[in-house]
C-alpha positions, 0 to 999 in steps of 0.5 A: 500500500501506497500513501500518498506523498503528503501523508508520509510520516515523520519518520519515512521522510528526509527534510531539509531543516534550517537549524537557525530558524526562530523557535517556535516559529511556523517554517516551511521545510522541504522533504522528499521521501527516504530511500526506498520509500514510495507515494503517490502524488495528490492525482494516485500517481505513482512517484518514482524514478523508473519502475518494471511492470508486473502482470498486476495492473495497477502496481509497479515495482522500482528499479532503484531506491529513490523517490523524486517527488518533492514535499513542502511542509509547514513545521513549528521550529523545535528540536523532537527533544522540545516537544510537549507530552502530548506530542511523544510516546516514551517506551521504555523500563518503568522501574524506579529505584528510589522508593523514599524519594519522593521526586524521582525519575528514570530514563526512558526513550521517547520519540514523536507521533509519526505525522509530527516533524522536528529538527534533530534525532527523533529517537531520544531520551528523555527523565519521566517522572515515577508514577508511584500509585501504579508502582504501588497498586501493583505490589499491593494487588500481587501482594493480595494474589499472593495471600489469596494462594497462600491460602 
């Protein structure tokens, strides 16, 4: 399946970022779509520099890994480890090791939504705060499993 060239997510595209634009400032970027990476235009076009025909009708394959259509988009001006909460999902070990303290954090790894474009490295680390309620709740209700098997 094919997405369309402006639909590409973040992650599937190469852009061409001025690094000293004014931040949080709405910029347009131009990108084209990563080697090996294929859209369609607006029109359902294919865009790709050579293709081979196979018996199927309406798919072609590519003789090389490039794609030459070009894609302008407009972006707010801030690196991807700027970027607000709602913006990011963050994978990564939840386990805190600081029970007592009661501001820790640990390091986890974070990147963007796929249709969000940022300067810099879209895979980064980032502090999280513990959530000791879950952390707690859990121990509890293993605890309560525990006793209950125990019998």
């Amino acid at each position: 399946m094919k997405y369309k060239c402006s639909e590409l997510p973040g992650y599937c595209l190469m852009c061409n970022f001025n690094t000293s634009c004014v931040y949080g400032a709405v910029v347009n970027v131009t990108c084209f779509p990563r080697p090996g990476v294929y859209c369609k235009d607006s029109s359902g076009i294919a865009q790709e520099n050579q293709t081979s025909q196979t018996n199927s009708s309406d798919f072609s394959y590519p003789m090389n890994d490039q794609t030459n259509y070009l894609i302008q988009k407009p972006i707010v001006c801030r690196f991807c480890h700027q970027l607000g909460d709602t913006e990011i999902v963050c994978i990564g070990r939840t386990n805190c090791r600081q029970p007592n303290v009661p501001r820790s954090f640990y390091e986890t790894k974070c990147e963007p939504f796929p249709h969000i474009l940022c300067l810099g490295r879209r895979v980064f680390r980032r502090m999280v705060p513990c959530d000791w309620s879950s952390v707690y709740f859990s121990v509890v209700w293993e605890l309560i499993v525990f006793i209950w098997a125990c019998g």
